[in-house]
TORZA-270513 format. One record per residue: residue in three letters; x, y, z of N, C-alpha, C in turn. Coordinates in nm, 2 decimals, padded with zeros to 4 digits. Example, Ala and Ser with C-alpha at 12.3 -4.5 7.8 and 13.67 -1.06 7.14 Angstrom:
2
   aa      nx      ny      nz     cax     cay     caz      cx      cy      cz
  ALA   01.32  -00.57   00.78   01.23  -00.45   00.78   01.32  -00.33   00.78
  SER   01.28  -00.22   00.71   01.37  -00.11   00.71   01.29   00.00   00.79
This chain:
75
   aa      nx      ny      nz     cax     cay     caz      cx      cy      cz
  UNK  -05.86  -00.28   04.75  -05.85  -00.38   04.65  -05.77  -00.50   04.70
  UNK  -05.84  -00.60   04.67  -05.74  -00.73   04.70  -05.59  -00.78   04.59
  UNK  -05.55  -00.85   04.70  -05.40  -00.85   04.63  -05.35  -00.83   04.52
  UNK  -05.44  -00.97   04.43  -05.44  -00.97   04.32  -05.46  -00.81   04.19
  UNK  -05.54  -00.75   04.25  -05.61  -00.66   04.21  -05.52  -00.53   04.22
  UNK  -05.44  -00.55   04.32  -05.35  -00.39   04.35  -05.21  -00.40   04.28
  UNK  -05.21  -00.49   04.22  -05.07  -00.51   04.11  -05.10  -00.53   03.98
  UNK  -05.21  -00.44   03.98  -05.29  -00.42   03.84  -05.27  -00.24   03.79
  UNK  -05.17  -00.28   03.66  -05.18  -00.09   03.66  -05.32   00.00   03.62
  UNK  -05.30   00.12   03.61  -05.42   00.18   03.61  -05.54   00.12   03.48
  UNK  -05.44   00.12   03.34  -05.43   00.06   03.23  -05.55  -00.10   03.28
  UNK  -05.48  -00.20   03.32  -05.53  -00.31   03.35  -05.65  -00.32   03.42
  UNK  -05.63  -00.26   03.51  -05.78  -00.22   03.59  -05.88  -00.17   03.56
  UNK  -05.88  -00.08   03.44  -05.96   00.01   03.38  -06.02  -00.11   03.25
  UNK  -05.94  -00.15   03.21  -05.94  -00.30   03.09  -06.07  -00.43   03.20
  UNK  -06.00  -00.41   03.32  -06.08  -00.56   03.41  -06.21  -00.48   03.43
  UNK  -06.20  -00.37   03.51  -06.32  -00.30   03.48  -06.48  -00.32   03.43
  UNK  -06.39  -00.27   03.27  -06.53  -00.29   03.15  -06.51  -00.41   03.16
  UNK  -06.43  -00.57   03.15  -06.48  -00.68   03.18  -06.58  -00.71   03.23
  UNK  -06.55  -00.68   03.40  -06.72  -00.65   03.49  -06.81  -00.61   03.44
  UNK  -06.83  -00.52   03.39  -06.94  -00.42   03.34  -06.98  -00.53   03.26
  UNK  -06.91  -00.57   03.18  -07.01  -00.65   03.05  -07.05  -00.80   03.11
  UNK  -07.01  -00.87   03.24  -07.05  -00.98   03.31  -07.19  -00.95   03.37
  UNK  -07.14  -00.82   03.45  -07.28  -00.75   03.46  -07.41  -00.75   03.42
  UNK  -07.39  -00.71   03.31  -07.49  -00.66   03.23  -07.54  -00.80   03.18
  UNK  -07.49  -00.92   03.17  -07.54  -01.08   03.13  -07.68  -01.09   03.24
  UNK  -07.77  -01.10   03.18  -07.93  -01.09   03.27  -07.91  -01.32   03.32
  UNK  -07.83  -01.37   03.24  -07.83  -01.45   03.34  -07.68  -01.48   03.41
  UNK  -07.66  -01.42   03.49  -07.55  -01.42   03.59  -07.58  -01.49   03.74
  UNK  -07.50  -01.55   03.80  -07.54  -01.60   03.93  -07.54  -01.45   03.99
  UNK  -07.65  -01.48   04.12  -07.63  -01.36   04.24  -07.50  -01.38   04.27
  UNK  -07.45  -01.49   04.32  -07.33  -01.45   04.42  -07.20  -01.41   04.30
  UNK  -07.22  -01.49   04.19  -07.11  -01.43   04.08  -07.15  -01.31   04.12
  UNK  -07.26  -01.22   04.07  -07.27  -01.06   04.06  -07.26  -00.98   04.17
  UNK  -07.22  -01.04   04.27  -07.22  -00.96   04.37  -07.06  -00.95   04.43
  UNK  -07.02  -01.06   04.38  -06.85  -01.08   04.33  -06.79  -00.98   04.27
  UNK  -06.83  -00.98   04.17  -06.78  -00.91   04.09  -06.83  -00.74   04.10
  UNK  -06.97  -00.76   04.17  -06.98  -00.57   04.15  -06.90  -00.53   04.29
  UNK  -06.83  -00.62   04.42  -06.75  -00.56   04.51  -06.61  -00.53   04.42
  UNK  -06.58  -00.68   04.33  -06.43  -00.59   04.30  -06.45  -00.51   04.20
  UNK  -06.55  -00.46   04.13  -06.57  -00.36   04.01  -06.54  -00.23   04.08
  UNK  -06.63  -00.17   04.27  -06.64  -00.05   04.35  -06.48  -00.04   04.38
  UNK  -06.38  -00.15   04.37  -06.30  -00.15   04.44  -06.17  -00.12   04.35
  UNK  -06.21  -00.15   04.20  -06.12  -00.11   04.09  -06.13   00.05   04.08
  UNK  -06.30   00.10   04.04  -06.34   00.21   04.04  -06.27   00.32   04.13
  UNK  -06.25   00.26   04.23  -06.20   00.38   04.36  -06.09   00.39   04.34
  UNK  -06.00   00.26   04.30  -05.84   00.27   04.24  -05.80   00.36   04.15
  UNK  -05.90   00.38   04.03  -05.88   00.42   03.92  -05.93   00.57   03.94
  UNK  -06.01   00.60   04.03  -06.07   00.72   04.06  -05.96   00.83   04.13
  UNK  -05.87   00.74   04.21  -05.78   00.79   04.32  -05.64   00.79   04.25
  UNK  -05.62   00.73   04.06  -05.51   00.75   04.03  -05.55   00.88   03.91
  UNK  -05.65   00.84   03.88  -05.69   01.01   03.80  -05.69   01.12   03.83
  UNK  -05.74   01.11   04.01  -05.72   01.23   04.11  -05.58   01.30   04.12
  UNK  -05.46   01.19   04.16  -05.32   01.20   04.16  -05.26   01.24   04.04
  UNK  -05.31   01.20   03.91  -05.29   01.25   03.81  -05.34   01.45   03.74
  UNK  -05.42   01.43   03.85  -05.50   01.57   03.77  -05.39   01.69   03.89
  UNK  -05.35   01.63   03.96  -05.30   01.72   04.09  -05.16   01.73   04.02
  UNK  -05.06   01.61   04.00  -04.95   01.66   03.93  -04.97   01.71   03.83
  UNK  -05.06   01.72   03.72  -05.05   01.82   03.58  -05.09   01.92   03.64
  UNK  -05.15   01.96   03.72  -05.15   02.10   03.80  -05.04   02.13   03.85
  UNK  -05.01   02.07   03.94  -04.87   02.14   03.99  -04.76   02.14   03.84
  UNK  -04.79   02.09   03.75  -04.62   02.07   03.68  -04.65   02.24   03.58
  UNK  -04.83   02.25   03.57  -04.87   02.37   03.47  -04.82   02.49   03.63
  UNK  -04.84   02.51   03.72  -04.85   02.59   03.79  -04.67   02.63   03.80
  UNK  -04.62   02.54   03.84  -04.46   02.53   03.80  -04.40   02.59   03.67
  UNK  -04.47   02.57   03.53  -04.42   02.61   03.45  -04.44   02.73   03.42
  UNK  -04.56   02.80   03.52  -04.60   02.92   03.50  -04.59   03.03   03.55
  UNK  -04.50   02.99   03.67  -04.40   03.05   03.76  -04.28   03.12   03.72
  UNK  -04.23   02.99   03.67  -04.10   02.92   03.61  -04.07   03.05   03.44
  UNK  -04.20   03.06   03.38  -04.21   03.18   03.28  -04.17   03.35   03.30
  UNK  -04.05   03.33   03.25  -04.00   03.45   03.25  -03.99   03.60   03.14
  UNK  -04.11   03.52   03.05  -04.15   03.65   02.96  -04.08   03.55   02.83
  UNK  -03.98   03.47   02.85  -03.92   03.41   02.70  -04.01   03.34   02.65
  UNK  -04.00   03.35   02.55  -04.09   03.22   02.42  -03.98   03.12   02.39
  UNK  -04.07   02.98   02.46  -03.98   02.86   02.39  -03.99   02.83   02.26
């Protein structure tokens, strides 16, 4: 991701995202706009791909933790 683009939280990126998507989808778009924009759209995607990933690994570990951590009590 370029600069601009990596001080974008997941939230924001996911928001710029569907922006692209709908510039996109404009059947009259310049080539080089659309080809602009579909590198930083691959480049949001993989950001946002790689913080869901990070996300799905800590709720694992924090469920794996708590299920350890379970000593027969009911909270």
């Amino acid at each position: 991701m370029d600069k601009a683009s990596s001080k974008l939280s997941f939230s924001q990126s996911l928001k710029r995202l569907e922006e692209i998507v709908e510039k996109l989808e404009d059947p009259n778009i310049d080539l080089e706009e659309g080809l602009k924009l579909l590198e930083e759209g691959v480049k949001l995607h993989k950001y946002c791909k790689q913080k869901l990933t990070e996300a799905s690994v800590k709720i694992s570990t924090i469920l794996k933790e708590d299920n350890n951590s379970d000593d027969g009590e009911v909270n």
